[in-house]
Biopython code that builds the backbone (N, CA, C, O; Angstrom):
import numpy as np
from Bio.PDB.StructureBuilder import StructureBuilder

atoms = [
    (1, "UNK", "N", (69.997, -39.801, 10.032)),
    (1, "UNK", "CA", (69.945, -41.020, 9.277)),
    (1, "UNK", "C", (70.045, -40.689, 7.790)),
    (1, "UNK", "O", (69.535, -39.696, 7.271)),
    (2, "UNK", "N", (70.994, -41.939, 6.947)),
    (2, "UNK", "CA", (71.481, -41.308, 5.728)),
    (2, "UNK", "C", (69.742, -41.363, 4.810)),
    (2, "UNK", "O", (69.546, -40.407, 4.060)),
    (3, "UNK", "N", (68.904, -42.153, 4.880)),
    (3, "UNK", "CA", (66.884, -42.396, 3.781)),
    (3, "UNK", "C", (66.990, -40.660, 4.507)),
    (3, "UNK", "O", (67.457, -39.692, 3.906)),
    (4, "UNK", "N", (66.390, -40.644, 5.998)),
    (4, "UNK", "CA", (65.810, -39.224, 5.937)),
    (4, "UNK", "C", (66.726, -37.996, 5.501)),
    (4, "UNK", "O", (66.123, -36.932, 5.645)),
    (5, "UNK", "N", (67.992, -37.859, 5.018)),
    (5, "UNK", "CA", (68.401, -36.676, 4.394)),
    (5, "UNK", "C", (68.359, -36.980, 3.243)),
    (5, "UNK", "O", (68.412, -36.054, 2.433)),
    (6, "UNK", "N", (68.295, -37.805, 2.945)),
    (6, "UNK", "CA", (68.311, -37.738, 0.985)),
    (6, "UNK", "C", (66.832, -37.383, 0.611)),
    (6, "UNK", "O", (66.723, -36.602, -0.334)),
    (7, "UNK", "N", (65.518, -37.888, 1.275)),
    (7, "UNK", "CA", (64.668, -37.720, 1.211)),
    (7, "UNK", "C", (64.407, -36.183, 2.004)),
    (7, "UNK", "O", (63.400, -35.563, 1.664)),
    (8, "UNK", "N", (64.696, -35.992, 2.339)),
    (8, "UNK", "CA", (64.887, -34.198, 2.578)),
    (8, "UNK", "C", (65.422, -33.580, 1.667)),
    (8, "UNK", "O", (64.990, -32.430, 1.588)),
    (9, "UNK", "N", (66.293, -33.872, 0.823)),
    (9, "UNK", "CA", (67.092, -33.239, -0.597)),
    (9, "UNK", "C", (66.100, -33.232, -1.501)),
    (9, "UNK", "O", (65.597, -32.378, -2.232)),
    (10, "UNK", "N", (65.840, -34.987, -1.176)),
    (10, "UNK", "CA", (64.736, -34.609, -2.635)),
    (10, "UNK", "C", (63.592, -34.069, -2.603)),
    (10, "UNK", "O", (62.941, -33.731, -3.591)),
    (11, "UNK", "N", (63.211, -33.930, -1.224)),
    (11, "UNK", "CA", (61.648, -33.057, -1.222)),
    (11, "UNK", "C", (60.467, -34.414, -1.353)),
    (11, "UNK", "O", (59.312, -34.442, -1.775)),
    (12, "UNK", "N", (61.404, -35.513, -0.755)),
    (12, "UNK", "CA", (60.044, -36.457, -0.511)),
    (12, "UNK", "C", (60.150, -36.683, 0.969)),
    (12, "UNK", "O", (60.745, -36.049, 1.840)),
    (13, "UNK", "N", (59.229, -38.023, 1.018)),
    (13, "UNK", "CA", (59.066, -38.734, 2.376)),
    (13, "UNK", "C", (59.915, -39.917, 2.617)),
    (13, "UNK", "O", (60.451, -40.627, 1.767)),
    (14, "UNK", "N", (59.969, -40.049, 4.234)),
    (14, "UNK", "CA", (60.683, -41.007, 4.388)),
    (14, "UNK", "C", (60.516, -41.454, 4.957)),
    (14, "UNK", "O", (60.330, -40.894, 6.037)),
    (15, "UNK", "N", (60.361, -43.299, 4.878)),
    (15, "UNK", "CA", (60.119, -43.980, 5.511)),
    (15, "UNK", "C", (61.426, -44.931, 6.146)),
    (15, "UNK", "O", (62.590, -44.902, 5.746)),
    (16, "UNK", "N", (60.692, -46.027, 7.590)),
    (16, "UNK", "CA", (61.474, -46.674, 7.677)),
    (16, "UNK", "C", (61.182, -48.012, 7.619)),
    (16, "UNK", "O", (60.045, -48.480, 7.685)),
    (17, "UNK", "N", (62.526, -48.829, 7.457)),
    (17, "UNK", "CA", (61.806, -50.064, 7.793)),
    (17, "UNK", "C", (62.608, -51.171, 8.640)),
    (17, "UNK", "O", (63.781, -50.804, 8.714)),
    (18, "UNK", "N", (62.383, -52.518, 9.376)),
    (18, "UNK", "CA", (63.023, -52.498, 10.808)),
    (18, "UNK", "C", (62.737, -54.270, 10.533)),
    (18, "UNK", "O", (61.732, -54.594, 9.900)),
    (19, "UNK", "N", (63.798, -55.459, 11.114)),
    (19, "UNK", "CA", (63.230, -56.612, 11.256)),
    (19, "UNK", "C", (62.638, -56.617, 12.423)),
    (19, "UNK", "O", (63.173, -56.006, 13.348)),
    (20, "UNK", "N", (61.385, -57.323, 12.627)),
    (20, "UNK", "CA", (60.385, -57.606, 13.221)),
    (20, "UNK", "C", (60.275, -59.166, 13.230)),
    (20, "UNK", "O", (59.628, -59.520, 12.243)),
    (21, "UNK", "N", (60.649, -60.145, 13.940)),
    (21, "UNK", "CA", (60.922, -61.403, 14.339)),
    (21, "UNK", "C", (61.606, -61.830, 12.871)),
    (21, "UNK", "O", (60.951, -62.393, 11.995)),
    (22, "UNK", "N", (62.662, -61.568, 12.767)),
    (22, "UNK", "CA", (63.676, -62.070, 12.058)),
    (22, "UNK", "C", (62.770, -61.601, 10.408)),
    (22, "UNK", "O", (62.974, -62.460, 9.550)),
    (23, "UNK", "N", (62.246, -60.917, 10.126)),
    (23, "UNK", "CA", (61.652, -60.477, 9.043)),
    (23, "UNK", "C", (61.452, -58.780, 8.492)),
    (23, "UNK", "O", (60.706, -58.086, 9.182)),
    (24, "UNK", "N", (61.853, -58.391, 7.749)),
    (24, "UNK", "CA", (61.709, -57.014, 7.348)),
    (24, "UNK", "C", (60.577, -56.227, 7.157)),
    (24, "UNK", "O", (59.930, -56.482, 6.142)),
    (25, "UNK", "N", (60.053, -55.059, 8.101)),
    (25, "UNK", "CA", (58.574, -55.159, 7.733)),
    (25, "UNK", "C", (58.818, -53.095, 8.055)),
    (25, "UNK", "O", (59.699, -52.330, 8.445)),
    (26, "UNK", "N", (57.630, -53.050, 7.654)),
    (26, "UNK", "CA", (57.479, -51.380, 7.963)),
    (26, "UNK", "C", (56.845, -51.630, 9.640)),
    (26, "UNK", "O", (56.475, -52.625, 10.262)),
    (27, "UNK", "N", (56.937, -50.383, 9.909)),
    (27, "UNK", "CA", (56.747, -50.487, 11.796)),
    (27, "UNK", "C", (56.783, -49.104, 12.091)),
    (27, "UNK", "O", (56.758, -48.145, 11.320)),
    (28, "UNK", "N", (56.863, -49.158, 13.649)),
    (28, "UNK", "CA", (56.204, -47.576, 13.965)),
    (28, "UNK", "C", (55.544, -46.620, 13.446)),
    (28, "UNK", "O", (55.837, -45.456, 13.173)),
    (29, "UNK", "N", (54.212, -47.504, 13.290)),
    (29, "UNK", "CA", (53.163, -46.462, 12.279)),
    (29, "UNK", "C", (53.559, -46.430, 10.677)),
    (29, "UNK", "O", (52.739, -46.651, 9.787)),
    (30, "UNK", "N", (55.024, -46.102, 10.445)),
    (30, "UNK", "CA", (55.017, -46.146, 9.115)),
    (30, "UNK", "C", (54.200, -46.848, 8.019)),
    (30, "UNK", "O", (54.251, -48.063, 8.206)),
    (31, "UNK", "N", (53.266, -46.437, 6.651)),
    (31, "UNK", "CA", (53.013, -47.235, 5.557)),
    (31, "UNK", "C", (53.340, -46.166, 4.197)),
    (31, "UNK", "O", (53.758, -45.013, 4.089)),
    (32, "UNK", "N", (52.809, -47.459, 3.059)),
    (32, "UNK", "CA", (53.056, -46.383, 2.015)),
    (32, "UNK", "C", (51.879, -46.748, 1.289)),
    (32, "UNK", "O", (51.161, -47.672, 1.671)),
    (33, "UNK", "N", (51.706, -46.258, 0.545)),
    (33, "UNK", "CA", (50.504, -45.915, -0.525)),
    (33, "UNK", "C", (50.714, -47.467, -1.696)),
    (33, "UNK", "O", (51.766, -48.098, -1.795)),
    (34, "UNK", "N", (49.661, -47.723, -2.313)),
    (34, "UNK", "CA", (49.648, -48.625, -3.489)),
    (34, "UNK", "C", (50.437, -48.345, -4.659)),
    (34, "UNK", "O", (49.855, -47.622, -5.468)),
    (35, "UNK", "N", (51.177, -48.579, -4.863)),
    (35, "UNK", "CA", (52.057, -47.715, -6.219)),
    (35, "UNK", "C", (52.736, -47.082, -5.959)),
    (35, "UNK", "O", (53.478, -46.762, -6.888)),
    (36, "UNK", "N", (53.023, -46.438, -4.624)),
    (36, "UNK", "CA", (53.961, -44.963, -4.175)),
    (36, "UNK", "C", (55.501, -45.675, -4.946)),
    (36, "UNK", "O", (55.885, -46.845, -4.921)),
    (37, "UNK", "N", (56.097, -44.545, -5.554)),
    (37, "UNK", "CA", (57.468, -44.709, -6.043)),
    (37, "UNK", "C", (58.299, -44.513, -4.644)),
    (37, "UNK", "O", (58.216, -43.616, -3.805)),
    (38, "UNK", "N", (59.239, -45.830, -4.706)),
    (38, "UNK", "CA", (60.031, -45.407, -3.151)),
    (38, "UNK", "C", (61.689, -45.857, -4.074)),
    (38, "UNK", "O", (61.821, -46.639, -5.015)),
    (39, "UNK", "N", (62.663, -45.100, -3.428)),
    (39, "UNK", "CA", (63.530, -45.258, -3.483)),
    (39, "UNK", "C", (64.511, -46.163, -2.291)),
    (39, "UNK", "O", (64.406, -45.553, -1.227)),
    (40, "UNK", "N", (65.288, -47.223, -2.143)),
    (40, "UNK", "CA", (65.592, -47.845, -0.805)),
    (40, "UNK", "C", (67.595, -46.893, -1.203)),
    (40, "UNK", "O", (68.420, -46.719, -2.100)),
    (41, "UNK", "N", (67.292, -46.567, 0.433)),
    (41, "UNK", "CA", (68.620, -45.635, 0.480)),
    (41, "UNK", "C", (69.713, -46.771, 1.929)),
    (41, "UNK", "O", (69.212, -47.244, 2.949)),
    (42, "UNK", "N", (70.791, -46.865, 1.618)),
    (42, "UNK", "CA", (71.372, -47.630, 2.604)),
    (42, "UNK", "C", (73.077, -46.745, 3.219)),
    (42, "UNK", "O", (73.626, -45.920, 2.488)),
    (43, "UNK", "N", (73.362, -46.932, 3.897)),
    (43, "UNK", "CA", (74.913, -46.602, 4.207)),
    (43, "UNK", "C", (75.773, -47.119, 3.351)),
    (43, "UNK", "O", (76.347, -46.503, 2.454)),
    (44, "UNK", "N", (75.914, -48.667, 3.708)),
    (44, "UNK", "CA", (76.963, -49.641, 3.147)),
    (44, "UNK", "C", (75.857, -50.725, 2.358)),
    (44, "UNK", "O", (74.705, -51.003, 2.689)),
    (45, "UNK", "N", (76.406, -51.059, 1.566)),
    (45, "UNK", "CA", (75.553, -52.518, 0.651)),
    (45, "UNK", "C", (76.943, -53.765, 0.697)),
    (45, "UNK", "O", (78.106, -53.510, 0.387)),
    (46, "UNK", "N", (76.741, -54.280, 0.877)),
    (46, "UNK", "CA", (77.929, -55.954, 1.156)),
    (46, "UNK", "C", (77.485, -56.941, 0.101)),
    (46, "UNK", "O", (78.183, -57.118, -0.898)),
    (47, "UNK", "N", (76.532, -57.488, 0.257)),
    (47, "UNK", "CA", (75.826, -58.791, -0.380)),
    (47, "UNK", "C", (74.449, -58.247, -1.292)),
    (47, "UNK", "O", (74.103, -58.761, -2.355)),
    (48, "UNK", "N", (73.788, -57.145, -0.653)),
    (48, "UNK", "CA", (72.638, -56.823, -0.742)),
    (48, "UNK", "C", (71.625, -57.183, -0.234)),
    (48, "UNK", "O", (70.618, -56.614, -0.654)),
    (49, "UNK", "N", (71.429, -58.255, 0.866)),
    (49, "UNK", "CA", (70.825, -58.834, 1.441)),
    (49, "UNK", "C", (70.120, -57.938, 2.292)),
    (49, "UNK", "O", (69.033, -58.475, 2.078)),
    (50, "UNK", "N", (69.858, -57.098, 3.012)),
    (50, "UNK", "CA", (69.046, -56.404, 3.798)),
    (50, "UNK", "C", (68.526, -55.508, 2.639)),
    (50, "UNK", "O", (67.312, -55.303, 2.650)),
    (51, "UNK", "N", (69.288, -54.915, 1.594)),
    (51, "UNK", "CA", (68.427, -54.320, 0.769)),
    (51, "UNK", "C", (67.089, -55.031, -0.397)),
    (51, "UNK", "O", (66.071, -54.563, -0.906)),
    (52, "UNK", "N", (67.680, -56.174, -0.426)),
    (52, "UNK", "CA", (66.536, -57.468, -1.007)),
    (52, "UNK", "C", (65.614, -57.649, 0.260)),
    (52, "UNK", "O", (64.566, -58.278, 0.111)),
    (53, "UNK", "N", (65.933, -57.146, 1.475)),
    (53, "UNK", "CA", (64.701, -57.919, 2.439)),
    (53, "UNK", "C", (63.850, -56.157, 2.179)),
    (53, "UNK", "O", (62.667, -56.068, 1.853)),
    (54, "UNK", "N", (64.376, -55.449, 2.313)),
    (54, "UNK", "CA", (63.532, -54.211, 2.578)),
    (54, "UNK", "C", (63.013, -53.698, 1.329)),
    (54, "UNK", "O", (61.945, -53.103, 1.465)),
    (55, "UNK", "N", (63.641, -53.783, -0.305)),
    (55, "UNK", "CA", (62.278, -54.194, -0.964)),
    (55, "UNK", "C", (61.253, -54.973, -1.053)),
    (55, "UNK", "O", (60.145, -54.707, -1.518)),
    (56, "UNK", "N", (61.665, -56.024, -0.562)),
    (56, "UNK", "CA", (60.208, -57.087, -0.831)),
    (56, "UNK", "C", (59.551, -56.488, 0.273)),
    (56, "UNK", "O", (58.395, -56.470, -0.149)),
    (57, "UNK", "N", (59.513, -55.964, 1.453)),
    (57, "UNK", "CA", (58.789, -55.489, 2.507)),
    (57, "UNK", "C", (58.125, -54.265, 1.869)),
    (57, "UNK", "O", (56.995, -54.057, 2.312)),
    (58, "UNK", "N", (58.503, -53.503, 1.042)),
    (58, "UNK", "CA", (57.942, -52.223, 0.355)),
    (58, "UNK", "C", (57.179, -52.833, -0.613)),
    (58, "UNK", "O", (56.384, -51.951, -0.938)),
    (59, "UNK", "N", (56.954, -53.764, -1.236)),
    (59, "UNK", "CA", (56.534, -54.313, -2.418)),
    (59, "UNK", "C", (55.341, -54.871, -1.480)),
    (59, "UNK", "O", (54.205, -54.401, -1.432)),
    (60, "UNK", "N", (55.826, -55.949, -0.759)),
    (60, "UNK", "CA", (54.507, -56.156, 0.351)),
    (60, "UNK", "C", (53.677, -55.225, 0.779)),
    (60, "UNK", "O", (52.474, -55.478, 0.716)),
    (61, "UNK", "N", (53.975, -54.353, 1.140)),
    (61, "UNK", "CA", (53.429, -53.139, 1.449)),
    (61, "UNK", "C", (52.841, -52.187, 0.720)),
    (61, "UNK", "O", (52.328, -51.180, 1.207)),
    (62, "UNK", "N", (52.905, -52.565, -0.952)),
    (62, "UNK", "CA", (52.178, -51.974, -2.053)),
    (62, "UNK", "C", (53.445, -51.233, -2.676)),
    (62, "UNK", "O", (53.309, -51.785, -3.768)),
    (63, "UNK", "N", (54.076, -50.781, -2.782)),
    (63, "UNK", "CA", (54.905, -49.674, -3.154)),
    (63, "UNK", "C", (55.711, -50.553, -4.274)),
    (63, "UNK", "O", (55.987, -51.736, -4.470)),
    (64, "UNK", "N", (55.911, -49.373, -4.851)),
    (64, "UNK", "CA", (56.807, -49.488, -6.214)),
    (64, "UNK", "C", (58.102, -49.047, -6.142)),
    (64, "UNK", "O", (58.481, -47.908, -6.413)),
    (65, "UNK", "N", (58.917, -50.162, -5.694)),
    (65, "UNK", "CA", (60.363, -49.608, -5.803)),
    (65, "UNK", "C", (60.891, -49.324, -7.402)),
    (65, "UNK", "O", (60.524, -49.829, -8.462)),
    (66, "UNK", "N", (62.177, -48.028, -7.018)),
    (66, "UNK", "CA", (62.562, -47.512, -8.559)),
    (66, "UNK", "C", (63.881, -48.187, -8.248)),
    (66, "UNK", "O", (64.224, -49.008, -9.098)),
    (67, "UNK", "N", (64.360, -48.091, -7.643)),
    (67, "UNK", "CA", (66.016, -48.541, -7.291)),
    (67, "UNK", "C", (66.610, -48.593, -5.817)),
    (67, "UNK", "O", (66.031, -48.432, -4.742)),
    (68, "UNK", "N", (67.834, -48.846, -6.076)),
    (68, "UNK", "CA", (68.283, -48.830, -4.352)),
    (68, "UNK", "C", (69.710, -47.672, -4.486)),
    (68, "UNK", "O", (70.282, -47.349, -5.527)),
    (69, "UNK", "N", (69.945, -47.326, -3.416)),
    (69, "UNK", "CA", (71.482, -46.088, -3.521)),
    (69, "UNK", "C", (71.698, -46.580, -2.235)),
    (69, "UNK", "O", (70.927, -47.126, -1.446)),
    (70, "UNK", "N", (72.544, -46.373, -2.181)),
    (70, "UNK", "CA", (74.209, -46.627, -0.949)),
    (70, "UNK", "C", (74.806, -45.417, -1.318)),
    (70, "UNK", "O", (74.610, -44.802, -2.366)),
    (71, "UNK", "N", (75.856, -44.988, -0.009)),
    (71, "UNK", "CA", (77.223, -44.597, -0.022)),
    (71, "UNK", "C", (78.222, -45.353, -0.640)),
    (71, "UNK", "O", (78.923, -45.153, -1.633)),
    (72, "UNK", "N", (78.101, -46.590, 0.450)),
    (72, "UNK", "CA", (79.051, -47.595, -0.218)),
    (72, "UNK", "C", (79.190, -49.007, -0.564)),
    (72, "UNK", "O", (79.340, -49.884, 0.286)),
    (73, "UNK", "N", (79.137, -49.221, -1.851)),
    (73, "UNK", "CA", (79.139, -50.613, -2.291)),
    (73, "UNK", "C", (80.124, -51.315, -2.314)),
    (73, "UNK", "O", (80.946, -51.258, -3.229)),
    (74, "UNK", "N", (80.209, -52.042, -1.387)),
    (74, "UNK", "CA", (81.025, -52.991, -1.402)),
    (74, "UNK", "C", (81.002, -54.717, -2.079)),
    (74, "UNK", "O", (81.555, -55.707, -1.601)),
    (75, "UNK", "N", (80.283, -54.629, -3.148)),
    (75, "UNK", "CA", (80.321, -55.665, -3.895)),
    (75, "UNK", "C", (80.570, -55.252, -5.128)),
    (75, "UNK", "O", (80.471, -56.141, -5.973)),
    (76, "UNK", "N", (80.917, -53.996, -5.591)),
    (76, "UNK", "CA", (81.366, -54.197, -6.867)),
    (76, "UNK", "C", (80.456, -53.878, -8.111)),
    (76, "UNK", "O", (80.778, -54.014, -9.292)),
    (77, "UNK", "N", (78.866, -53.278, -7.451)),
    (77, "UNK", "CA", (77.909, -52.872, -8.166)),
    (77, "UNK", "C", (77.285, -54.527, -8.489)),
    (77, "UNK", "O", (76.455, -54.856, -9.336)),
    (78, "UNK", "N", (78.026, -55.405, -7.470)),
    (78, "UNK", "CA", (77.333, -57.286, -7.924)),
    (78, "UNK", "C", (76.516, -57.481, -7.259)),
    (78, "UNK", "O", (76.214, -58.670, -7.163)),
    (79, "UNK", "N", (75.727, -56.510, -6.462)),
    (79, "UNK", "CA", (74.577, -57.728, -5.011)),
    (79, "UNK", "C", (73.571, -57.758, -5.676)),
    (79, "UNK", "O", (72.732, -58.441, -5.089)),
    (80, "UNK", "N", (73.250, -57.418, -6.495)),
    (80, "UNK", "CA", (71.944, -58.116, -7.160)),
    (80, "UNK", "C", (70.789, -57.891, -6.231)),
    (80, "UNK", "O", (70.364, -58.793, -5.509)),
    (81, "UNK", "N", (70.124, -56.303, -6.258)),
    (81, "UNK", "CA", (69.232, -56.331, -5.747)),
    (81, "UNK", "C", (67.853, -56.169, -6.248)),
    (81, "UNK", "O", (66.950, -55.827, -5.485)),
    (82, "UNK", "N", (67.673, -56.380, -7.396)),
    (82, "UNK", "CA", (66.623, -56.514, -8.509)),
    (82, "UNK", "C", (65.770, -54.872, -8.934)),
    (82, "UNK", "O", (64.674, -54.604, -9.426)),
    (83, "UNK", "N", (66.847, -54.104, -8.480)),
    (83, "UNK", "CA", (66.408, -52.963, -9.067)),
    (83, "UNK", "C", (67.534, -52.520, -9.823)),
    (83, "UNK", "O", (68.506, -53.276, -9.837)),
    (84, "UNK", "N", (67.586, -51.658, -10.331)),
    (84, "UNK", "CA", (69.295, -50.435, -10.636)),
    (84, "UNK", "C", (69.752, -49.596, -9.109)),
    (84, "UNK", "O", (69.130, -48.814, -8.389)),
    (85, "UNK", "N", (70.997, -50.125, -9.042)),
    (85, "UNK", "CA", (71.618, -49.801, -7.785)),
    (85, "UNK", "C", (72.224, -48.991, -7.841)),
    (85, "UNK", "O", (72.938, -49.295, -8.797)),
    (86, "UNK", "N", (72.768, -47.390, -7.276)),
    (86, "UNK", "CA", (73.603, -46.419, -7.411)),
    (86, "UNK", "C", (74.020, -46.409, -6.491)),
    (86, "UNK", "O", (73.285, -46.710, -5.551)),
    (87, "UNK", "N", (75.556, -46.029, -6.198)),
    (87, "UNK", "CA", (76.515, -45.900, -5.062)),
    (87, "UNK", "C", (77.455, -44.908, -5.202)),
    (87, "UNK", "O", (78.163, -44.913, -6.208)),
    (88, "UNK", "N", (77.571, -44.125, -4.428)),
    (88, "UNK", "CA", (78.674, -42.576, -4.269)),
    (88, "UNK", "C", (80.072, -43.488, -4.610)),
    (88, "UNK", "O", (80.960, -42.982, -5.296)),
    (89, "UNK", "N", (80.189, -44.769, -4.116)),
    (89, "UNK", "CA", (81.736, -44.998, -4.093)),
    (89, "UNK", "C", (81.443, -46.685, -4.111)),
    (89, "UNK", "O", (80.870, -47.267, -3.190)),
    (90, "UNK", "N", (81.954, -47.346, -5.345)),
    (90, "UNK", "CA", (81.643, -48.817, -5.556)),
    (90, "UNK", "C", (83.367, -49.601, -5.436)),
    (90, "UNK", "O", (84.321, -49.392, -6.186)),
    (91, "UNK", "N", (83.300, -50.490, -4.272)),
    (91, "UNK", "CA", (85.228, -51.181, -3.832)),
    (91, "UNK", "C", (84.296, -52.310, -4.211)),
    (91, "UNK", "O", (83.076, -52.475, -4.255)),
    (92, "UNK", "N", (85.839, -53.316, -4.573)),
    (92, "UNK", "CA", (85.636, -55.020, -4.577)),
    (92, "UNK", "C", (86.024, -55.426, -3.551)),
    (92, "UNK", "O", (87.222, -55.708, -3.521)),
    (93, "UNK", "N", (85.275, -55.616, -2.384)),
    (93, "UNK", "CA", (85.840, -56.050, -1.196)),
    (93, "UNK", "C", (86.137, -57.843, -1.199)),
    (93, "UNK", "O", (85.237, -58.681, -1.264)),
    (94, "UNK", "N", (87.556, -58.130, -1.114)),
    (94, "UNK", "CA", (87.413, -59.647, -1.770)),
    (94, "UNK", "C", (87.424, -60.345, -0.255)),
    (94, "UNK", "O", (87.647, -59.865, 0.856)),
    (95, "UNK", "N", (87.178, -61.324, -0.581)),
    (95, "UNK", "CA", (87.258, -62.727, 0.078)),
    (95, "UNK", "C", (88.112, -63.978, 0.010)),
    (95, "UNK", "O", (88.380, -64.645, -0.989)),
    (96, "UNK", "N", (88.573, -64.210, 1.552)),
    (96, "UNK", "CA", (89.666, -65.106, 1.190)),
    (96, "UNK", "C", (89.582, -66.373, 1.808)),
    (96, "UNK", "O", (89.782, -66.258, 3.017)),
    (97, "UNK", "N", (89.344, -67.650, 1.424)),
    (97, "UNK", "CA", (89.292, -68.795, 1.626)),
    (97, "UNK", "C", (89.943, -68.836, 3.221)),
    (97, "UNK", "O", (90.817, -68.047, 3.578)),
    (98, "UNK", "N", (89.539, -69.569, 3.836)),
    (98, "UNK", "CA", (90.032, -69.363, 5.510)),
    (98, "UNK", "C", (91.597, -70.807, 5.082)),
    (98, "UNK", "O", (92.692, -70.594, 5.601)),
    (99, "UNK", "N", (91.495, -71.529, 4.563)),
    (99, "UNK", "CA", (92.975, -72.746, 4.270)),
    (99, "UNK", "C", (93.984, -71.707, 3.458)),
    (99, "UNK", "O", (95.043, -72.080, 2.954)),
    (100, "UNK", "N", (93.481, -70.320, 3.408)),
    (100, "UNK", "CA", (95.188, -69.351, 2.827)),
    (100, "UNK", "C", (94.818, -68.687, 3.820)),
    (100, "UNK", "O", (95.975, -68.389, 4.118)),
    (101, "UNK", "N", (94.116, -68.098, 4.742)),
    (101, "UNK", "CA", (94.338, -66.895, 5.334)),
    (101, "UNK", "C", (95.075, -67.121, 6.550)),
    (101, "UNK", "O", (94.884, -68.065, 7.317)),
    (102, "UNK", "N", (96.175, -65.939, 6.726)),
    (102, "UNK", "CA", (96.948, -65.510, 7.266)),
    (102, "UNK", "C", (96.534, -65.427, 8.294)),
    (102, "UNK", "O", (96.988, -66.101, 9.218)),
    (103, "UNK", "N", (95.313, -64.371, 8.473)),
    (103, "UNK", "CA", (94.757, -64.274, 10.036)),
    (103, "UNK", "C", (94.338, -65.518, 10.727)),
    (103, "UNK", "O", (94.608, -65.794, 11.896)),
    (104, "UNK", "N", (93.579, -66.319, 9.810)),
    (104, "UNK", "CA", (92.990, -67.491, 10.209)),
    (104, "UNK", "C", (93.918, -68.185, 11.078)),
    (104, "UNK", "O", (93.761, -68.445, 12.271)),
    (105, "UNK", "N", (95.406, -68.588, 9.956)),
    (105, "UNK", "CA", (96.048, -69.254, 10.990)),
    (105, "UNK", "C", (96.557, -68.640, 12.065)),
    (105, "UNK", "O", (96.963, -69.270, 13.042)),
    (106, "UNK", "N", (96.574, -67.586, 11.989)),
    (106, "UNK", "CA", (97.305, -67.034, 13.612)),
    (106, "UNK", "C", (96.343, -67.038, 14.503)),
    (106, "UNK", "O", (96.708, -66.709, 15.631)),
    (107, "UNK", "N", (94.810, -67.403, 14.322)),
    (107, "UNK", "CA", (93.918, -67.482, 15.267)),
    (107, "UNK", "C", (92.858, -66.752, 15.728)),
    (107, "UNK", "O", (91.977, -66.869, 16.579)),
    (108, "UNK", "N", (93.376, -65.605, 14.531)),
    (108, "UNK", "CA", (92.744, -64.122, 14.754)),
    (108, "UNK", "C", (90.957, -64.453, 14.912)),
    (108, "UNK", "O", (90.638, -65.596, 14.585)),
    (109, "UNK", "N", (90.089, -63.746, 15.273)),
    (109, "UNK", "CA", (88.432, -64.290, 14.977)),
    (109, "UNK", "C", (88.013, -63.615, 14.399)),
    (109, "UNK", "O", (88.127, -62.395, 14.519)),
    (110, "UNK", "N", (87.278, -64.315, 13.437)),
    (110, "UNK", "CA", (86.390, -63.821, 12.007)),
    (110, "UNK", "C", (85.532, -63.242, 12.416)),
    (110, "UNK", "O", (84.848, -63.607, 13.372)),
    (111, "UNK", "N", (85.322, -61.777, 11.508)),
    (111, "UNK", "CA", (84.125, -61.282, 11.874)),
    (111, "UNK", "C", (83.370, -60.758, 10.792)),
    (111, "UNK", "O", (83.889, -59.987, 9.984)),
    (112, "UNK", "N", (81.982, -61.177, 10.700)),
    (112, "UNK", "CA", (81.090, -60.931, 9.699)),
    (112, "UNK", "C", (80.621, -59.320, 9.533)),
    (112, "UNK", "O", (80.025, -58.667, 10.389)),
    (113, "UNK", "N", (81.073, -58.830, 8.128)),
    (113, "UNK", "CA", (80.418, -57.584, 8.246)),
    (113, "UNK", "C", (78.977, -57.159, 8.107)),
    (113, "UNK", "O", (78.051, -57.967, 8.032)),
    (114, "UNK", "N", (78.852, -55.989, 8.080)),
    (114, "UNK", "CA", (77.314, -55.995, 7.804)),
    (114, "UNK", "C", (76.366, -55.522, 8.807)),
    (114, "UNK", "O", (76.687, -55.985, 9.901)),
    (115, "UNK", "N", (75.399, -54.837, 8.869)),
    (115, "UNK", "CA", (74.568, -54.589, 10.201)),
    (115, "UNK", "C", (74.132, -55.357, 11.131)),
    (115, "UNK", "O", (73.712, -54.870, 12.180)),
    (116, "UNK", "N", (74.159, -56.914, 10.875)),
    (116, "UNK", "CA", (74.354, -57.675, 11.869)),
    (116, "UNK", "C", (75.293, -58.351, 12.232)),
    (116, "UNK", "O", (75.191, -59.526, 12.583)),
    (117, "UNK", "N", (76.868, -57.367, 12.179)),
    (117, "UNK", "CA", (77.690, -57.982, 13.015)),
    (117, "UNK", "C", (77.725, -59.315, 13.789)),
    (117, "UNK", "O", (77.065, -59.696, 14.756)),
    (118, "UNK", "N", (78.646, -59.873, 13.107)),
    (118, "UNK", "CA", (78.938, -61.119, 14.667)),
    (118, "UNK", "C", (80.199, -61.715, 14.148)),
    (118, "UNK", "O", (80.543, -61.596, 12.972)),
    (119, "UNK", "N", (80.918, -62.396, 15.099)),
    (119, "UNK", "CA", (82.029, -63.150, 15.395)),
    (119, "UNK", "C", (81.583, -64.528, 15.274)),
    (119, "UNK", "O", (81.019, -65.132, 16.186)),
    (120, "UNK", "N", (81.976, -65.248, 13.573)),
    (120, "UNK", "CA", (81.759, -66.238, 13.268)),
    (120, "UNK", "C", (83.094, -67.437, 13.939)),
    (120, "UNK", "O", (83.022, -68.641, 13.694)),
]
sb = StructureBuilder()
sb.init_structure("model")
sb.init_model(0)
sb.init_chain("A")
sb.init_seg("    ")
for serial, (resi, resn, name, xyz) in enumerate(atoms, 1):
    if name == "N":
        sb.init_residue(resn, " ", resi, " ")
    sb.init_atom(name, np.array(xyz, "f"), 0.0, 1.0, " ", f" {name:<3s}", serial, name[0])
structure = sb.get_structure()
């Protein structure tokens, strides 16, 4: 997992964190300390939305987030995740109105990216 090797580089700990009835929470034993400096590490960032749920779950949880890192940002360094965000490799992945898209009209089916996949 990409948190536990970076946190092996850096010579810290690593935690995880998991939705738990549609909510982001620490789990399997995992906690962190009052103040602990945590860094949130992700694969891909899209919107930033799972990385906004899994700080406020660290913040709930006492901890002091410093920032968030990705591999890859796919918004453009824009998801707005209320820390300073770093990414190995930042694309503008655009978006295209479904009344021009090409695929749309041929029928093709939309599919939402992101770790919760689905066929909108």
């Amino acid at each position: 997992m990409i948190g536990h090797e970076v946190a092996r580089a850096l010579g810290a700990r690593f935690v995880w964190t998991e939705r738990d009835a549609g909510q982001m929470t620490l789990r399997r034993g995992f906690t962190v300390s009052a103040g602990e400096k945590t860094l949130v590490v992700e694969d891909v960032i899209t919107t930033g939305g799972s990385t906004r749920e899994t700080i406020e779950a660290l913040k709930r949880a006492g901890a002091n987030v410093i920032a968030a890192a990705s591999i890859i940002d796919r918004s453009a360094g824009n998801a707005g995740v209320g820390v300073p965000l770093m990414a190995l490799v930042s694309l503008k992945v655009s978006a295209v109105d479904p009344a021009v898209c090409d695929a749309c009209k041929l029928g093709e089916p939309v599919v939402k990216p992101g770790s919760r996949t689905q066929k909108v």
